[in-house]
OpenMM code with the backbone's topology and positions (N, CA, C; nanometers):
from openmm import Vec3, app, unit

residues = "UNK UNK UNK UNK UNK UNK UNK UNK UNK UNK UNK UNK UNK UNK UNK UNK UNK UNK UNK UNK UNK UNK UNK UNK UNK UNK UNK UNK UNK UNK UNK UNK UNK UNK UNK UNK UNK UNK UNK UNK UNK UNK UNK UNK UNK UNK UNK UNK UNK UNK UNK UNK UNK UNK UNK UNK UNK UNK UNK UNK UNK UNK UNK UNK UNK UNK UNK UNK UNK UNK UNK UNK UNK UNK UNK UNK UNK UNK UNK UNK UNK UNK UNK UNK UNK UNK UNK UNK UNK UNK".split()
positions = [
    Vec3(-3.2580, 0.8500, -2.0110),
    Vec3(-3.2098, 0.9782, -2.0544),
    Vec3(-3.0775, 1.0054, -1.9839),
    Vec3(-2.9734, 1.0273, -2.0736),
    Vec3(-2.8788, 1.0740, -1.9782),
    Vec3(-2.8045, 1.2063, -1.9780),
    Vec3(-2.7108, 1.2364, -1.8991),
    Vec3(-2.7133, 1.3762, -1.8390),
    Vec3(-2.6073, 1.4408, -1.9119),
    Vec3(-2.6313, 1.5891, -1.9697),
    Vec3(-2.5135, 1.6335, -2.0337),
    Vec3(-2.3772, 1.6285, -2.0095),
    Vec3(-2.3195, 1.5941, -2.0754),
    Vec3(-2.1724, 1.5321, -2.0450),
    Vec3(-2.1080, 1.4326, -2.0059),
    Vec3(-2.2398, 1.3267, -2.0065),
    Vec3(-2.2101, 1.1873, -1.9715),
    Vec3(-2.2017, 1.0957, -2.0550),
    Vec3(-2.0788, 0.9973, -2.0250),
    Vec3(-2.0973, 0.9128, -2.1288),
    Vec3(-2.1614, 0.8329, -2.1188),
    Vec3(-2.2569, 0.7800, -2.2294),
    Vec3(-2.3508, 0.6596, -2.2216),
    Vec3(-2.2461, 0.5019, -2.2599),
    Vec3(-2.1463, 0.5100, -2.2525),
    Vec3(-2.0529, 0.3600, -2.2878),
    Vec3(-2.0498, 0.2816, -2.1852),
    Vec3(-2.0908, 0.3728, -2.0844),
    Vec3(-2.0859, 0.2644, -1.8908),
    Vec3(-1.9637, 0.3213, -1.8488),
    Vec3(-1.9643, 0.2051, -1.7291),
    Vec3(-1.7898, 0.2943, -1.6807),
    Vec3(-1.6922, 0.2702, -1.7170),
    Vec3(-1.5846, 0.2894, -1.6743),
    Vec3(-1.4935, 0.3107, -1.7405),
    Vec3(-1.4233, 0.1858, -1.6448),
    Vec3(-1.2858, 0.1323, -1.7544),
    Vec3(-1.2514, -0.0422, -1.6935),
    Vec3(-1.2406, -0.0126, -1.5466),
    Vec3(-1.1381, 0.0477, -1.4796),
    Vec3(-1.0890, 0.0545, -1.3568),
    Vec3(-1.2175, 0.0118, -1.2689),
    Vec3(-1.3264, 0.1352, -1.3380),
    Vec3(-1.4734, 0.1352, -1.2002),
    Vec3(-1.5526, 0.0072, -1.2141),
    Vec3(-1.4977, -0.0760, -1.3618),
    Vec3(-1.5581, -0.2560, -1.3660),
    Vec3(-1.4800, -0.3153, -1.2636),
    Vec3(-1.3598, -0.2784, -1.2956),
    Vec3(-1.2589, -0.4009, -1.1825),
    Vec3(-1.2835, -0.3763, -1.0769),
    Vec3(-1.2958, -0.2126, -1.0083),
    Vec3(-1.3412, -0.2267, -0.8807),
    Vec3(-1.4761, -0.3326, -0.8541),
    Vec3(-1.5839, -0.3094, -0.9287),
    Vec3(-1.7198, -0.2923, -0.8946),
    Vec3(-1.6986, -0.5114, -0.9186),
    Vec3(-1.6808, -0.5393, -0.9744),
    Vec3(-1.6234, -0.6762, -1.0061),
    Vec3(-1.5210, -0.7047, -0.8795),
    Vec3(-1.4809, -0.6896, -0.7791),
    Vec3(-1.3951, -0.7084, -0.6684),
    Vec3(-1.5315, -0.6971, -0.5717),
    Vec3(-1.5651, -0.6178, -0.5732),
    Vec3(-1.6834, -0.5905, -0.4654),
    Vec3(-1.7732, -0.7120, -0.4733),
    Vec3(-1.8522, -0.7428, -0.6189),
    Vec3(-1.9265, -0.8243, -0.6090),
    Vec3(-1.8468, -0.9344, -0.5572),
    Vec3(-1.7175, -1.0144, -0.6057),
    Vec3(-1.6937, -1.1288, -0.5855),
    Vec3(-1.6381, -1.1328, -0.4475),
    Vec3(-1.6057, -1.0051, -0.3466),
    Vec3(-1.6098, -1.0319, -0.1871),
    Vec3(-1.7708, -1.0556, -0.1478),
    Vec3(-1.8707, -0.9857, -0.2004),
    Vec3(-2.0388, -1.0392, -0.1345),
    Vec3(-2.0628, -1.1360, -0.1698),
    Vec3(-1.9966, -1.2314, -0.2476),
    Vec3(-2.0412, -1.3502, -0.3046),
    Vec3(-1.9896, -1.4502, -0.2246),
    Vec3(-1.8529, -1.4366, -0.1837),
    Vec3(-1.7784, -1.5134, -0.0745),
    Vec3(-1.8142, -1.4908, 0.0613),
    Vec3(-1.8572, -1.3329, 0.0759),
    Vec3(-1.9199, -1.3809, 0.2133),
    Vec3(-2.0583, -1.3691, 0.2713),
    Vec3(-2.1649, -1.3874, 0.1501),
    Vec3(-2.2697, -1.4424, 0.1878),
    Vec3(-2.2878, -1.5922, 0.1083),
    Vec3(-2.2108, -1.6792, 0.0414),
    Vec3(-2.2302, -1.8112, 0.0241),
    Vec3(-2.1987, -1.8840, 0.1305),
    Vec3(-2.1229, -1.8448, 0.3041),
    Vec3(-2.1457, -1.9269, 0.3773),
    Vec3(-2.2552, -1.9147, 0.4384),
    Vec3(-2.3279, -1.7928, 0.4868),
    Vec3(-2.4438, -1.7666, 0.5094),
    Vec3(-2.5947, -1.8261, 0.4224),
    Vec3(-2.5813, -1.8517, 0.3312),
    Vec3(-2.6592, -1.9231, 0.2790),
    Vec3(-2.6765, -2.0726, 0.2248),
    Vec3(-2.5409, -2.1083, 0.2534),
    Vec3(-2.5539, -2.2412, 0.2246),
    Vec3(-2.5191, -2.3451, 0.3363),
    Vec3(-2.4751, -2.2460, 0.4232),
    Vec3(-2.4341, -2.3389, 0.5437),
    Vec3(-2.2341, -2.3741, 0.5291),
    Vec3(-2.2123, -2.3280, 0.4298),
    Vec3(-2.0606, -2.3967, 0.3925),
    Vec3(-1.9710, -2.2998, 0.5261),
    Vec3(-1.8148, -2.3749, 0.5064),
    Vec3(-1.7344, -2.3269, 0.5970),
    Vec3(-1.6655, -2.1521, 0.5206),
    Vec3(-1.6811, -2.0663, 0.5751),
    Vec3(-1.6627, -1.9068, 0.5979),
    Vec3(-1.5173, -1.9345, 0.4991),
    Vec3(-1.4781, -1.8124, 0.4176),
    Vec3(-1.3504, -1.8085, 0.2936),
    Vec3(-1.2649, -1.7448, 0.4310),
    Vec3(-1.1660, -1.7862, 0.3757),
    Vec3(-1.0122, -1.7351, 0.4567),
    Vec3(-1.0101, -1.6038, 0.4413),
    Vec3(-1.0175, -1.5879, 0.6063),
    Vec3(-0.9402, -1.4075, 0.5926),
    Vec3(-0.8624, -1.3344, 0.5260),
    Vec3(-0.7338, -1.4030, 0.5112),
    Vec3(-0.6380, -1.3467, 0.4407),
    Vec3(-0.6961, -1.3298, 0.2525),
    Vec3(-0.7987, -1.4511, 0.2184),
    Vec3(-0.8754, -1.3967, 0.1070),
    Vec3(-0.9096, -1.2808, 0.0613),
    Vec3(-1.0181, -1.2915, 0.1710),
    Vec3(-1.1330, -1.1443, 0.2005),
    Vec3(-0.9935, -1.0200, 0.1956),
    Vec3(-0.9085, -1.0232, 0.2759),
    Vec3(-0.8258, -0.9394, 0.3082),
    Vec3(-0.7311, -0.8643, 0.1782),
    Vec3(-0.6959, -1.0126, 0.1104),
    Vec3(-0.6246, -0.9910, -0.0266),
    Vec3(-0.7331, -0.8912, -0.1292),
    Vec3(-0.8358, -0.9266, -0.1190),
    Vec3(-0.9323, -0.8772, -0.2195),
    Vec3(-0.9900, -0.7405, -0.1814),
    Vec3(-0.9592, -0.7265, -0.0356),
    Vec3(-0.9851, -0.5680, -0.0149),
    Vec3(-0.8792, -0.4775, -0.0721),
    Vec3(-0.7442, -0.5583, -0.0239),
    Vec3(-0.6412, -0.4632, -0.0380),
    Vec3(-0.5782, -0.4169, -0.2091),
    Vec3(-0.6881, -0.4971, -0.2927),
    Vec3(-0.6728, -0.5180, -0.4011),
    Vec3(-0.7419, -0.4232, -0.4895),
    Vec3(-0.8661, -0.4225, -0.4048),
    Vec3(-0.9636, -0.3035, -0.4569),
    Vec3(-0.9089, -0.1939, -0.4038),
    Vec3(-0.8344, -0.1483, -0.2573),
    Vec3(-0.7986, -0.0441, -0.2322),
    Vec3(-0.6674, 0.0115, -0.3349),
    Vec3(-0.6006, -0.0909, -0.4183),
    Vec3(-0.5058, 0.0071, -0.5208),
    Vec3(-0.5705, 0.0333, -0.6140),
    Vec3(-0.6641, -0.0457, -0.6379),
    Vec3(-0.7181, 0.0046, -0.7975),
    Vec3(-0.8053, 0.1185, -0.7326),
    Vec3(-0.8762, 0.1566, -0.6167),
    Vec3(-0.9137, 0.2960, -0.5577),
    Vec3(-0.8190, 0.3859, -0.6032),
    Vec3(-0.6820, 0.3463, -0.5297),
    Vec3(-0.5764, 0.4487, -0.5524),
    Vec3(-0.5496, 0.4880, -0.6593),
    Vec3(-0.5346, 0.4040, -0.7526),
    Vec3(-0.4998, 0.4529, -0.9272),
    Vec3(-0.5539, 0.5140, -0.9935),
    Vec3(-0.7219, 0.5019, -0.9705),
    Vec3(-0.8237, 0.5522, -1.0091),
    Vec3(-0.7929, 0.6651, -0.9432),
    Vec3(-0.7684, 0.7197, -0.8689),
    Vec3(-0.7342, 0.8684, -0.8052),
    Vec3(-0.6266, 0.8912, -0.8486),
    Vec3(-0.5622, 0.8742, -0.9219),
    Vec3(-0.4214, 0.9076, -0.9883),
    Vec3(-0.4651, 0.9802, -1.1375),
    Vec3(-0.5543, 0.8984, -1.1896),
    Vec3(-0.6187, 0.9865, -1.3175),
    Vec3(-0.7152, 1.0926, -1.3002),
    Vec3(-0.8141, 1.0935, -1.1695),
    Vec3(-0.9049, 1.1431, -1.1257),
    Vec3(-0.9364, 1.2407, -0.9568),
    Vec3(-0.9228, 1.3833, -0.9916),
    Vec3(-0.8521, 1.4185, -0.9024),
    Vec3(-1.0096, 1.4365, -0.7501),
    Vec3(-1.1248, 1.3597, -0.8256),
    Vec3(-1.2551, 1.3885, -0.7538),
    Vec3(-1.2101, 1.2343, -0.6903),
    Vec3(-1.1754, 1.1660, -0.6947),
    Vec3(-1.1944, 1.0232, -0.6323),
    Vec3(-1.0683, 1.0473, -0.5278),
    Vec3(-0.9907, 1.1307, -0.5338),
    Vec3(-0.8932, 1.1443, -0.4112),
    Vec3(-0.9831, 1.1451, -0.2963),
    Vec3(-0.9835, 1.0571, -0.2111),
    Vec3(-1.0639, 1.0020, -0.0500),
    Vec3(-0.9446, 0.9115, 0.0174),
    Vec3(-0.8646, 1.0214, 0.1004),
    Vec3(-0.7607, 0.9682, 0.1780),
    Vec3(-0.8226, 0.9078, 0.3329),
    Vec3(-0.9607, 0.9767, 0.3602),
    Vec3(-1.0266, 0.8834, 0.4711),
    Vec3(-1.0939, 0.7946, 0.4186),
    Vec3(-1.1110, 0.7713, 0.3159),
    Vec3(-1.1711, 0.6005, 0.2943),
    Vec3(-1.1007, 0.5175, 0.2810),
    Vec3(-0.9457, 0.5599, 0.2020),
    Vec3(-0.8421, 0.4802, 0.2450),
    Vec3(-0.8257, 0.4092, 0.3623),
    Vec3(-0.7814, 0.5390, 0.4568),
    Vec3(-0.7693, 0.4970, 0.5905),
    Vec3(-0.8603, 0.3959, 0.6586),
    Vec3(-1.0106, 0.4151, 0.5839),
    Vec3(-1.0672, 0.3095, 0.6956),
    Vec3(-1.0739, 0.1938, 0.6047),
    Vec3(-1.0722, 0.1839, 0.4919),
    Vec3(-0.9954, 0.0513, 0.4404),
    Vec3(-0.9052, -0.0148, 0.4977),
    Vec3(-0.8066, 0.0837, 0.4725),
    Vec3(-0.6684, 0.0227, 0.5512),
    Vec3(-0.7404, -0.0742, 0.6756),
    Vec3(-0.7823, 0.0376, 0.7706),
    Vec3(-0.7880, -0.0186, 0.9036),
    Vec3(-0.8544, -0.1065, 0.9187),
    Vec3(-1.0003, -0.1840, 0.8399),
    Vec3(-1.0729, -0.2546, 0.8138),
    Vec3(-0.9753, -0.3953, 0.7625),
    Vec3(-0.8532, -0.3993, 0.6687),
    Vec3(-0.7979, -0.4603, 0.6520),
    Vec3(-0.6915, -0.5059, 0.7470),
    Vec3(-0.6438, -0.4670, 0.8594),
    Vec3(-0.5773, -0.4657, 0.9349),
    Vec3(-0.6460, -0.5402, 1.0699),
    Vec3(-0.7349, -0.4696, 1.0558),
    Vec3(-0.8540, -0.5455, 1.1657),
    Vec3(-0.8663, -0.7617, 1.1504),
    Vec3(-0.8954, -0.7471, 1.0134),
    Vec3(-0.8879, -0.8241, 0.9583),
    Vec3(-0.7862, -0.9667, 0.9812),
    Vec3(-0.6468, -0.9286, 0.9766),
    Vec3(-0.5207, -0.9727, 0.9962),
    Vec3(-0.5231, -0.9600, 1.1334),
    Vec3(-0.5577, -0.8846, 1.1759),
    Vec3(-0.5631, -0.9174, 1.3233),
    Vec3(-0.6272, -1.0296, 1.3423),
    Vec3(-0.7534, -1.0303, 1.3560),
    Vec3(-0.8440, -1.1592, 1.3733),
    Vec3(-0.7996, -1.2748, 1.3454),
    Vec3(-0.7473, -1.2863, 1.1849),
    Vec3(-0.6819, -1.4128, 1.1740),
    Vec3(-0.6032, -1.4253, 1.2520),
    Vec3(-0.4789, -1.3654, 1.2409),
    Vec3(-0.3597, -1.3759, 1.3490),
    Vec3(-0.4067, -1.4543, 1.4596),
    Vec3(-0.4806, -1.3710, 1.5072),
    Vec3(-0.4717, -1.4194, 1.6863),
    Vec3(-0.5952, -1.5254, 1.6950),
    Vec3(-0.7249, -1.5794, 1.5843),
    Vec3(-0.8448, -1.6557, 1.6090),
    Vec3(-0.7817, -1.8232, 1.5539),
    Vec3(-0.6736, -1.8231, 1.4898),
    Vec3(-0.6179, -1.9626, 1.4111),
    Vec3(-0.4873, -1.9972, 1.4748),
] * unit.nanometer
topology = app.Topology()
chain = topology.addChain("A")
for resn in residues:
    res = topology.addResidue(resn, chain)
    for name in ("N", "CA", "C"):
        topology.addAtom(name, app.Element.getBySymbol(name[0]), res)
C-alpha cells in the first residue's frame, strides 16, 4: 500500500545512481573480506565516495529537503581521511 502522494514508479534516477555507488563500494569492500583477495585501492574507494558525494549535492540542488551540509562535511572528511592513509601507508 502506498502513501498519499507517493509515487509508486521507485526512485527517481539520481537516488538509483546514488544507491548503485553505495552498493558497488560494499561490494569492493567486503569481497576482500570474504574471499581472502588483496583490499581495492584507496584512491578507488575514495573516487567512488567523492562521486556519490556530487550526485548528493545535485540531488540537493533540485531538492531543498536533501540539503545536509553536515553529511557533506563528514563525507568530505571521511574522504580525506582516506587520502591520508594512502598517502602516508604506500
Amino acid at each position: 500500500m502506498s502513501r498519499p502522494g507517493s509515487r509508486s514508479s521507485g526512485p527517481d534516477p539520481l537516488s538509483a545512481v546514488s544507491l548503485l555507488l553505495l552498493l558497488v563500494l560494499a561490494g569492493l569492500l567486503l569481497w576482500p573480506l570474504l574471499s581472502g583477495g588483496a583490499a581495492p585501492s584507496p584512491y578507488l574507494i575514495a573516487g567512488l565516495l567523492f562521486a556519490r558525494l556530487g550526485v548528493q549535492v545535485f540531488r540537493a540542488q533540485k531538492d531543498e529537503r536533501l540539503k545536509r551540509p553536515a553529511s557533506w562535511a563528514v563525507d568530505l572528511l571521511l574522504i580525506a581521511l582516506i587520502f591520508w592513509v594512502a598517502s602516508n601507508g604506500q
